[in-house]
Residue frames as qw, qx, qy, qz and C-alpha x, y, z in Angstrom:
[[0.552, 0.734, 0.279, -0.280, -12.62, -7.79, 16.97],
 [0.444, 0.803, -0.393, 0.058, -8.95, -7.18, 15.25],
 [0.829, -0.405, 0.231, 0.311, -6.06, -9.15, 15.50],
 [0.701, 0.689, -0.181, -0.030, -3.19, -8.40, 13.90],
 [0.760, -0.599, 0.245, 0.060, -0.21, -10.46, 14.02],
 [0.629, -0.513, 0.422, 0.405, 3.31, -9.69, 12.87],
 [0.351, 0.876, 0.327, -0.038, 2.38, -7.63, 10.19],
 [0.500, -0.438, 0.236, 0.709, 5.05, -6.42, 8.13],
 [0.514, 0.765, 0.388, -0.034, 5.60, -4.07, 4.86],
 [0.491, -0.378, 0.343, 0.706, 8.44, -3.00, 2.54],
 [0.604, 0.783, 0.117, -0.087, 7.33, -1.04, -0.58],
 [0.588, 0.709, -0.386, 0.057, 10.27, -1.11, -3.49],
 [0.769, -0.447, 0.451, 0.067, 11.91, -3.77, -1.78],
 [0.799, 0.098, 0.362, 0.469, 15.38, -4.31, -3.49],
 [0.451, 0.788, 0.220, 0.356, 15.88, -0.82, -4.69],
 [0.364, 0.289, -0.193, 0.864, 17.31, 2.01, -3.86],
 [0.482, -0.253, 0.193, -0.817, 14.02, 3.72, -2.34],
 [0.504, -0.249, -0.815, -0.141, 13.39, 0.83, -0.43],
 [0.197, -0.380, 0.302, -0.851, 11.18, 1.18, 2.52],
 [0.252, -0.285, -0.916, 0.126, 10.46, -0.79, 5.15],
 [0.280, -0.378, 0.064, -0.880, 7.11, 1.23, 6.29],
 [0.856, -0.349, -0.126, -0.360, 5.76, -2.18, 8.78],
 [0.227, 0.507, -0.805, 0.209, 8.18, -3.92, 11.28],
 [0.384, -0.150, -0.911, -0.001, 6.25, -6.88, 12.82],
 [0.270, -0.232, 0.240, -0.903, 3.60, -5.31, 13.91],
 [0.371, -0.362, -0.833, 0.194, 1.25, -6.84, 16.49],
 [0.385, -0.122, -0.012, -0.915, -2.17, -5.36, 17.22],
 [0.246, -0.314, -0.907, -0.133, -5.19, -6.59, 19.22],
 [0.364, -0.158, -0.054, -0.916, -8.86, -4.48, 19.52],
 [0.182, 0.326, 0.820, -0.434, -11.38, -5.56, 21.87],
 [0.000, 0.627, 0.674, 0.392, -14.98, -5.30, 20.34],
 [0.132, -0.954, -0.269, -0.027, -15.92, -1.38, 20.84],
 [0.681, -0.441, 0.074, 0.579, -12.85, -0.40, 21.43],
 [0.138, 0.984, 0.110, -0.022, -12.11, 3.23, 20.44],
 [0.629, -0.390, 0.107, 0.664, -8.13, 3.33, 19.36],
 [0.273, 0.936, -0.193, -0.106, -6.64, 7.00, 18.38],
 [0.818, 0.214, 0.185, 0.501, -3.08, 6.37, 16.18],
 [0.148, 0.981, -0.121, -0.029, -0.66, 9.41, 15.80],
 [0.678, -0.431, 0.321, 0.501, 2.97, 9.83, 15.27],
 [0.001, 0.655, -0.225, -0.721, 5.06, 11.90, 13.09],
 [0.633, 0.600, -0.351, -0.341, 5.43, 11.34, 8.98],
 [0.616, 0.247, -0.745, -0.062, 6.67, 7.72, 7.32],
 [0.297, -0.415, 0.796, -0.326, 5.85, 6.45, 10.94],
 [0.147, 0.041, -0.939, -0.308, 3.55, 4.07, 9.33],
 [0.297, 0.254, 0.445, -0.806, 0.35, 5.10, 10.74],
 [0.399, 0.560, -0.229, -0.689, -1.10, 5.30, 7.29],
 [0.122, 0.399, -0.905, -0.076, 0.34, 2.13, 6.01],
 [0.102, -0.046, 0.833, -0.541, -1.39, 0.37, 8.80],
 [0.495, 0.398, 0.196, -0.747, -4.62, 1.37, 8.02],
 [0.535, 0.533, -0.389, -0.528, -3.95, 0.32, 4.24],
 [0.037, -0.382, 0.914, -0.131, -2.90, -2.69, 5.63],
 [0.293, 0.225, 0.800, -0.473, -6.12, -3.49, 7.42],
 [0.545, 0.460, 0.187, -0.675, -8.26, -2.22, 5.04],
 [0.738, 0.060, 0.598, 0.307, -6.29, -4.19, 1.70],
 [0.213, 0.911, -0.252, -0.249, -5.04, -1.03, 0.14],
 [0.416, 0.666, -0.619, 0.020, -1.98, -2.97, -0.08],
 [0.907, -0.363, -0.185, -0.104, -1.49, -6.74, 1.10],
 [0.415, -0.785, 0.461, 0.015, 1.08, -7.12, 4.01],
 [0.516, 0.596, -0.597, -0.147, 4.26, -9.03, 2.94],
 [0.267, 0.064, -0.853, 0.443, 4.45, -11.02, 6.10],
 [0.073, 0.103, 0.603, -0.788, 1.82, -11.62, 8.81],
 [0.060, -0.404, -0.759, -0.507, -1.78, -11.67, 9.45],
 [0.147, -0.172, 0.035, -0.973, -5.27, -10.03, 9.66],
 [0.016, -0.457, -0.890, 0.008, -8.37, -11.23, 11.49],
 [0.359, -0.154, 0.147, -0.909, -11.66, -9.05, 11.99],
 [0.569, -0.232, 0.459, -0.642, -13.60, -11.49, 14.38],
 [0.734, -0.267, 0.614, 0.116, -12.22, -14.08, 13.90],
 [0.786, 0.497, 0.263, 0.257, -11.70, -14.03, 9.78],
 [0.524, -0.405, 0.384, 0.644, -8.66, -14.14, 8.46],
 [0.380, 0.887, 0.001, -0.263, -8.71, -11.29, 5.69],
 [0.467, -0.475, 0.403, 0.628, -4.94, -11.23, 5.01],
 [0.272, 0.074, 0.774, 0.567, -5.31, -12.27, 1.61],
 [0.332, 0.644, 0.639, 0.258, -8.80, -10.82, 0.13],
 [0.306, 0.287, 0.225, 0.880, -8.76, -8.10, -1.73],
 [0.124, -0.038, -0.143, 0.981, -10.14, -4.64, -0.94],
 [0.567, -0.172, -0.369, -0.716, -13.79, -5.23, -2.09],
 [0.659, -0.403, -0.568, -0.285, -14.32, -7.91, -0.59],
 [0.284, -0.168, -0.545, 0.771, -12.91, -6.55, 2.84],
 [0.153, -0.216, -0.066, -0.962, -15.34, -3.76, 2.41],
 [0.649, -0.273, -0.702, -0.108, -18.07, -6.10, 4.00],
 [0.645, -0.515, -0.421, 0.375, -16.54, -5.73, 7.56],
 [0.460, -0.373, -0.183, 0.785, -15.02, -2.21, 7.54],
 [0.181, 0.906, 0.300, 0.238, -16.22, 1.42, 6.78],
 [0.694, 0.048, 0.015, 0.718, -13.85, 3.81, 6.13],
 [0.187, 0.982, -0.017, 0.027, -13.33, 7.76, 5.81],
 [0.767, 0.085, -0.139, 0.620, -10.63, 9.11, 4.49],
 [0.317, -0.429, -0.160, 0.831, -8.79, 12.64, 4.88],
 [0.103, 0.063, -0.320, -0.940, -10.18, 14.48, 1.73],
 [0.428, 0.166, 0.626, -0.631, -13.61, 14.93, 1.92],
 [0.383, 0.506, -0.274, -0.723, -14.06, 14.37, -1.54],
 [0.277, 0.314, -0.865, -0.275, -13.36, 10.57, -1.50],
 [0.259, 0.133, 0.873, -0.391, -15.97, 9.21, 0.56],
 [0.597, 0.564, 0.427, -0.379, -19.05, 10.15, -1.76],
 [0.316, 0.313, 0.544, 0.712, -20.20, 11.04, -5.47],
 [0.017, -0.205, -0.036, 0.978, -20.05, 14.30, -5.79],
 [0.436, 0.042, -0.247, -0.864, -23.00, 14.17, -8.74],
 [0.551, -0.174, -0.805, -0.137, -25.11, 12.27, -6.76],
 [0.351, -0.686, 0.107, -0.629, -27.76, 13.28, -4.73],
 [0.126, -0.453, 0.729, -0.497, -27.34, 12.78, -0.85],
 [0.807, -0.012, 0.439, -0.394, -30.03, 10.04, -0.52],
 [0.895, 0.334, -0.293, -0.035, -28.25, 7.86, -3.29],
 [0.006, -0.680, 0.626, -0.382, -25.40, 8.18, -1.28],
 [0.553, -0.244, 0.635, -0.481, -26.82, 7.02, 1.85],
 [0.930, 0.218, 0.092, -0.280, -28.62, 4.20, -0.42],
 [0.731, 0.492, -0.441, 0.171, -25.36, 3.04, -1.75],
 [0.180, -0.492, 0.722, -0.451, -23.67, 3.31, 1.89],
 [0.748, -0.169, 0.330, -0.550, -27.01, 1.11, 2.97],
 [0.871, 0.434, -0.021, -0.229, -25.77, -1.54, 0.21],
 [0.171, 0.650, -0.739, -0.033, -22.48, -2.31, 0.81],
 [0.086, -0.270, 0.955, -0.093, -21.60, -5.50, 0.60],
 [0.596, 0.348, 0.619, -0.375, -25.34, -7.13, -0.11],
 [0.374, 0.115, 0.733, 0.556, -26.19, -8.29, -3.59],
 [0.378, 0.310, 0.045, -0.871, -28.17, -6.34, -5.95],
 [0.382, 0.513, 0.764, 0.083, -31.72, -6.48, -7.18],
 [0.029, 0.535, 0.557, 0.634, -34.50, -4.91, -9.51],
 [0.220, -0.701, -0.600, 0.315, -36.25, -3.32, -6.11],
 [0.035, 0.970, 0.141, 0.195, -37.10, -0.03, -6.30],
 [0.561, 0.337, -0.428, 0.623, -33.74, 1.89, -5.87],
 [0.090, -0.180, 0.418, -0.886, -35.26, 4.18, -2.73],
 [0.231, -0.494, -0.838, -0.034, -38.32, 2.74, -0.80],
 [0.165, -0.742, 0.036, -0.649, -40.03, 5.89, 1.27],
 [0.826, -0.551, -0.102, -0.058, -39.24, 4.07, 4.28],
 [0.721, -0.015, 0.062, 0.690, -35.66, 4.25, 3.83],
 [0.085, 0.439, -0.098, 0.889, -35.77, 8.03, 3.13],
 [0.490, -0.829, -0.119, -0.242, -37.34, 8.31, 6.51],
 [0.836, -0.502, -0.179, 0.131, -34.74, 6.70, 7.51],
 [0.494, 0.312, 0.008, 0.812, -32.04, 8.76, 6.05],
 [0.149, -0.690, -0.054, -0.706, -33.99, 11.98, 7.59],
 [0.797, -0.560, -0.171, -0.147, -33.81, 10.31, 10.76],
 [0.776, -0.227, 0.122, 0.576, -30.04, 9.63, 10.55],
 [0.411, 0.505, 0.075, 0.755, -29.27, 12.77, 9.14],
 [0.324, -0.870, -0.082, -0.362, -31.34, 15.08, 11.62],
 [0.758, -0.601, -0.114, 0.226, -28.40, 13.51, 14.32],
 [0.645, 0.173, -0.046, 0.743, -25.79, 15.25, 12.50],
 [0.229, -0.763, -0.135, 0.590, -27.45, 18.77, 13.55],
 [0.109, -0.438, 0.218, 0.865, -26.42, 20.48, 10.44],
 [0.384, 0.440, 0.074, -0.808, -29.97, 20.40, 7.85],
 [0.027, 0.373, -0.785, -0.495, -29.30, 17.80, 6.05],
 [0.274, 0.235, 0.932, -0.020, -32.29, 16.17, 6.33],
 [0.393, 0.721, 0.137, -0.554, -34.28, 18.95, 4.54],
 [0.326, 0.713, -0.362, -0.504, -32.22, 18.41, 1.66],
 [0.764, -0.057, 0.641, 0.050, -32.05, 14.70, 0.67],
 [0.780, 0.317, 0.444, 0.306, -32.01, 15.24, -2.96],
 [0.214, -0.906, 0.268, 0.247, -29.22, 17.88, -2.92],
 [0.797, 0.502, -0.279, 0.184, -26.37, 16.99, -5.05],
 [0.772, -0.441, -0.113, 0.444, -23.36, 15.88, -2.45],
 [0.473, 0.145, 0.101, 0.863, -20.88, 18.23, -4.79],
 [0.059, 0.694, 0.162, 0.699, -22.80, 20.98, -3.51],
 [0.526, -0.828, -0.003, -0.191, -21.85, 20.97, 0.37],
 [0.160, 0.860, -0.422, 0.238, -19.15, 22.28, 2.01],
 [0.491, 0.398, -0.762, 0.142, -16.22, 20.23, 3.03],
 [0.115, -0.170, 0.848, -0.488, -17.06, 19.39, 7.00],
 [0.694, 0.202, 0.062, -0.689, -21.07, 18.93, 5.62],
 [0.696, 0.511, -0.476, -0.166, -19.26, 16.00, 3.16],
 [0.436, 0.233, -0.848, 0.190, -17.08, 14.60, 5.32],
 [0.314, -0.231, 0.456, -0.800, -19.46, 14.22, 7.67],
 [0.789, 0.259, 0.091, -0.549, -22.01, 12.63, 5.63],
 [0.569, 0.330, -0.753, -0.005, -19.02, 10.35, 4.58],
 [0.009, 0.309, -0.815, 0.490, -18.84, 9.24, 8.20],
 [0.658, 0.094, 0.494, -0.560, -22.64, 8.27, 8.85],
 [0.860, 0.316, -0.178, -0.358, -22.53, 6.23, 5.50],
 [0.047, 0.534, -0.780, 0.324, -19.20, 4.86, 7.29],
 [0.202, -0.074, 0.754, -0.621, -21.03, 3.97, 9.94],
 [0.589, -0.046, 0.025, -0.807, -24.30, 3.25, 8.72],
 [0.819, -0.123, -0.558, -0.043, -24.35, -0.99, 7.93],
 [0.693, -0.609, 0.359, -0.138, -22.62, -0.65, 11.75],
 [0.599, 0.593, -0.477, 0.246, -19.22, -2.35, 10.31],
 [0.882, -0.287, -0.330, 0.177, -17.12, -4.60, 12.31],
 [0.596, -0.252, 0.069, 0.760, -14.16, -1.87, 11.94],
 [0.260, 0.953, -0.084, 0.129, -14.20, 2.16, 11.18],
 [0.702, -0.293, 0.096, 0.642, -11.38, 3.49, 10.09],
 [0.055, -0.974, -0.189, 0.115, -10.84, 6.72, 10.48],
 [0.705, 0.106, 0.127, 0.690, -7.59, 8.35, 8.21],
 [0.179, -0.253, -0.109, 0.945, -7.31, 11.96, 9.57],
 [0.057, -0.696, -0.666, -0.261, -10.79, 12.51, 8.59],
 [0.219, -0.925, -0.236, 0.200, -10.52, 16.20, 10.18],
 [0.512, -0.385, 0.096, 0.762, -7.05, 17.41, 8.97],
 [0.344, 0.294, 0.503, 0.736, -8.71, 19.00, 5.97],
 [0.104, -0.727, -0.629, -0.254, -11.23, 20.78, 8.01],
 [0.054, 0.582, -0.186, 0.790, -11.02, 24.20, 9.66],
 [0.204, 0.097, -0.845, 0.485, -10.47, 23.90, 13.41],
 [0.575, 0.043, 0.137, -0.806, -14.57, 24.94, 14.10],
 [0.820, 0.165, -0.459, -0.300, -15.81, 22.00, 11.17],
 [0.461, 0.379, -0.792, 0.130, -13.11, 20.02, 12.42],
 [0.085, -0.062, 0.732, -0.673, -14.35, 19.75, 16.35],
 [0.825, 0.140, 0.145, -0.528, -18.13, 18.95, 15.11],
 [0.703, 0.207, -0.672, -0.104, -16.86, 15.98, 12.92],
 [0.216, 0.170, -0.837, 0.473, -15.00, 14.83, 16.25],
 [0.350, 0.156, 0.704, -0.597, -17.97, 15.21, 18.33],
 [0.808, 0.283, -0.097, -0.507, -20.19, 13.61, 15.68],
 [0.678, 0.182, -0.711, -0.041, -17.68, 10.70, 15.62],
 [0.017, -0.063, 0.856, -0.512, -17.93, 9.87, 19.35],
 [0.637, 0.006, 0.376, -0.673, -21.61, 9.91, 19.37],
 [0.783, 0.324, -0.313, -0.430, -21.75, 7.92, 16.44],
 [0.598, 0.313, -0.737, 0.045, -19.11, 5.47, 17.93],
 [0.395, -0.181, 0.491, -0.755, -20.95, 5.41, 21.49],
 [0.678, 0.138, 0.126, -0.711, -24.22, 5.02, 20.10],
 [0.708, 0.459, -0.457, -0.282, -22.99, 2.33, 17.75],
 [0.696, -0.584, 0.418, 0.012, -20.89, 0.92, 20.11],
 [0.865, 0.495, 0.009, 0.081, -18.38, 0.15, 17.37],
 [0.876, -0.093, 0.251, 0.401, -14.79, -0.90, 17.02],
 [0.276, 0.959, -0.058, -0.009, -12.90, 2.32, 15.73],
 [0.678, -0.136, 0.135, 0.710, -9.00, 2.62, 14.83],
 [0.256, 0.940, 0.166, 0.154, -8.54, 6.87, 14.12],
 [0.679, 0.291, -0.005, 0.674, -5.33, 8.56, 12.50],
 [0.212, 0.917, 0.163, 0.295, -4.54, 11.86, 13.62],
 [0.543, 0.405, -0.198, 0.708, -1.94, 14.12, 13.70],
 [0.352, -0.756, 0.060, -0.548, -3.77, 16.23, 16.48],
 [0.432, 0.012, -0.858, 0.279, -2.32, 14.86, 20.07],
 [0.392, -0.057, 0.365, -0.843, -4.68, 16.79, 22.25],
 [0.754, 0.042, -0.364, -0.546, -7.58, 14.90, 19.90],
 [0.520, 0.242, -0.819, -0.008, -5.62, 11.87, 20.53],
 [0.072, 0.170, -0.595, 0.782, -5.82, 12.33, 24.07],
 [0.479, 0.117, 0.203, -0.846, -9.40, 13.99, 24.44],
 [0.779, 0.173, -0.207, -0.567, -10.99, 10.84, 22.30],
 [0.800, 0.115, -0.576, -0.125, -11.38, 6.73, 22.53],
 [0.707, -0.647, 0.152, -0.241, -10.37, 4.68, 25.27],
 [0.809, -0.323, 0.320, 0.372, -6.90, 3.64, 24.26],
 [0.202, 0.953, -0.212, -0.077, -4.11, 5.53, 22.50],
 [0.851, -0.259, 0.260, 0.376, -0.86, 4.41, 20.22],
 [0.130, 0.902, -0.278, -0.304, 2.05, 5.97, 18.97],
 [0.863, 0.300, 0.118, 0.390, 3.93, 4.35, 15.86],
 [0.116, -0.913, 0.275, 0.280, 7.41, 4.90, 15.00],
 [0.101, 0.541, -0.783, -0.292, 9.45, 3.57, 12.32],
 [0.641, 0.027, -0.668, -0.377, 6.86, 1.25, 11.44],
 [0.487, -0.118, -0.802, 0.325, 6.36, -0.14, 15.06],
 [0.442, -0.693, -0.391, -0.414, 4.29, 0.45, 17.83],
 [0.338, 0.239, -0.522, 0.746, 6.48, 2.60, 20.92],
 [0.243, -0.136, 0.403, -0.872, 3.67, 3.57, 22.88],
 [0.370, -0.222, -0.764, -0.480, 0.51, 1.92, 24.01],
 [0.086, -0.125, 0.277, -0.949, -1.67, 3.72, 26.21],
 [0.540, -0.525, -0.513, -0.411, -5.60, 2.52, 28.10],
 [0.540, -0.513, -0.614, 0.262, -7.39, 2.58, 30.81],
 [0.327, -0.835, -0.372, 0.239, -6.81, 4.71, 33.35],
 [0.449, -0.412, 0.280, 0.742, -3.24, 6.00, 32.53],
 [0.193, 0.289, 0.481, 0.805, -4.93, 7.48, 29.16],
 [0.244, -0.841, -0.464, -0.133, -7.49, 9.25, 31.41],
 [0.453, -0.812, 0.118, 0.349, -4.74, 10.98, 33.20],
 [0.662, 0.356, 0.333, 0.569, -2.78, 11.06, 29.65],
 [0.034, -0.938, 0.053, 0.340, -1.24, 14.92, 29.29],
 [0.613, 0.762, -0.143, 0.155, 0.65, 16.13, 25.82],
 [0.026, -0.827, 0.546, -0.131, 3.81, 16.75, 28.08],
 [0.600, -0.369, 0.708, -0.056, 3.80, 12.51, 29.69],
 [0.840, 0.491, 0.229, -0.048, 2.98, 11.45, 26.17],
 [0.362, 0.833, -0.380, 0.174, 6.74, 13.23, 24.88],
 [0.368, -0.602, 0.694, -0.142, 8.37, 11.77, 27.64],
 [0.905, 0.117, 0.284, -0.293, 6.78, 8.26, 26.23],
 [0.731, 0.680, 0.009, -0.054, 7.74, 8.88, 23.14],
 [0.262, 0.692, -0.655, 0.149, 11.85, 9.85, 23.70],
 [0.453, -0.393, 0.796, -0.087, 12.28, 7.16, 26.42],
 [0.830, 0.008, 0.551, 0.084, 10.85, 3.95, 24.23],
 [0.807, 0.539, 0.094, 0.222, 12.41, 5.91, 20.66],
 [0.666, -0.363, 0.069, 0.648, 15.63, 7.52, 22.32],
 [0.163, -0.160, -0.042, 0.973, 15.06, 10.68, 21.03],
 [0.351, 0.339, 0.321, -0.811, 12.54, 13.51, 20.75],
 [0.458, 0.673, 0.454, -0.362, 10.06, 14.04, 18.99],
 [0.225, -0.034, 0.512, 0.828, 11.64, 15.06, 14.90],
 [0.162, 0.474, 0.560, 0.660, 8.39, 16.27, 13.80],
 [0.102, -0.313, -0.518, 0.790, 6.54, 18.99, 15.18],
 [0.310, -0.233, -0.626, -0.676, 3.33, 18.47, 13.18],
 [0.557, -0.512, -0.612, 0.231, 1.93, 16.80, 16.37],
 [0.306, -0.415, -0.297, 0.804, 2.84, 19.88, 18.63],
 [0.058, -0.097, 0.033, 0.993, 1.87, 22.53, 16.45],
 [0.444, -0.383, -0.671, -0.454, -1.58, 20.72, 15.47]]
């Protein structure tokens, strides 16, 4: 469902703050496939994402999602094949906009517009239907203004409109680091059902290594723009925070430098 091959990225190349934040990277996601992404700060985690998504186009290398070759189109018109959340819950909706335009605009990506009525009543069943799975009222309140629920309520509702055309690719950018560690553990167990149920193709950032661990069905660790760890199957069922550190110093010759991961 992803390919990515030899994927590279330097941002002020020729300067003084140059940074190489991609070193031929090489990436390939079975359809459904559930990968978690972690490693410390500038490892390029982040990048990667922005990469895939066409935040920024790679300088080298390329990008399929099933079998099209994205490299080159711009961010909009990637938006077709991938649904996104980011970390702040604040960027995935419109705030002054009520929660059924939302969902109606989620329902519309990528399809052309008409004159049709903007909401049919069949479609706001179906929004009360897909909301009631989130478990937290939202279907009572469809024409609620979005800027008036609380951050894990938001980034939640970012994640089913994520998810809602079923997208070829979620990406998930620490989509819990903003949330208090309660909020933060519904999102997570609202994004496995939703990638179960869906049976969708997921790539998710986080900073959490337990999470990393405890979710999807294959687990990498970037460093310096490269990929040192790569982790499925069974050996990520039997995956433990202490054989993951050992991973990490033997394939980057030393520890661990941040201890964002450890204390998360």
């Amino acid at each position: 469902m992803l390919e990515i091959r030899n994927i590279s990225k330097t941002f002020n190349a020729g300067t003084i703050n140059e940074k190489c934040a991609l070193r031929d990277v090489s990436l390939t996601l079975n359809d459904g496939d559930f990968v978690t992404v972690i490693g410390g700060n500038g490892a390029g985690k982040s990048t990667l994402l922005n990469a895939i998504a066409g935040t920024w186009l790679v300088d080298e290398g390329s990008i399929e999602i099933d079998g099209i070759n994205i490299t080159k189109l711009p961010e909009h018109k990637r938006a077709r094949y991938i649904g996104r959340v980011f970390q702040d819950p604040m960027m995935g909706t419109a705030a002054t906009m009520q929660i059924e335009e939302n969902l109606a605009l989620a329902k519309r990506r990528g399809k052309k517009r008409t004159l049709k009525v903007g909401i049919t009543p069949a479609e706001r069943e179906e929004y009360k239907k897909v909301l009631k799975t989130l478990d937290l009222g939202l279907e009572d309140r469809l024409t609620a203004k979005v800027g008036l629920l609380s951050g894990g309520q938001r980034q939640a509702l970012t994640l089913l409109m994520a998810a809602l055309q079923k997208p070829k690719l979620l990406l998930l950018d620490e989509h819990t680091a903003a949330l208090d560690p309660k909020t933060a553990a519904k999102v997570l167990a609202t994004t496995e059902k939703i990638v179960t149920r869906d049976h969708l193709t997921t790539v998710m950032i986080t900073h959490n290594m337990r999470d990393a661990i405890a979710h999807g069905n294959r687990l990498i660790m970037m460093y310096e723009g490269q990929i040192v760890v790569d982790i499925s199957g069974e050996e990520k069922k039997n995956l433990t925070v202490e054989y993951l550190l050992q991973l990490f110093e033997k394939a980057s010759g030393q520890a661990l430098a941040s201890d964002r991961m450890l204390l998360s």
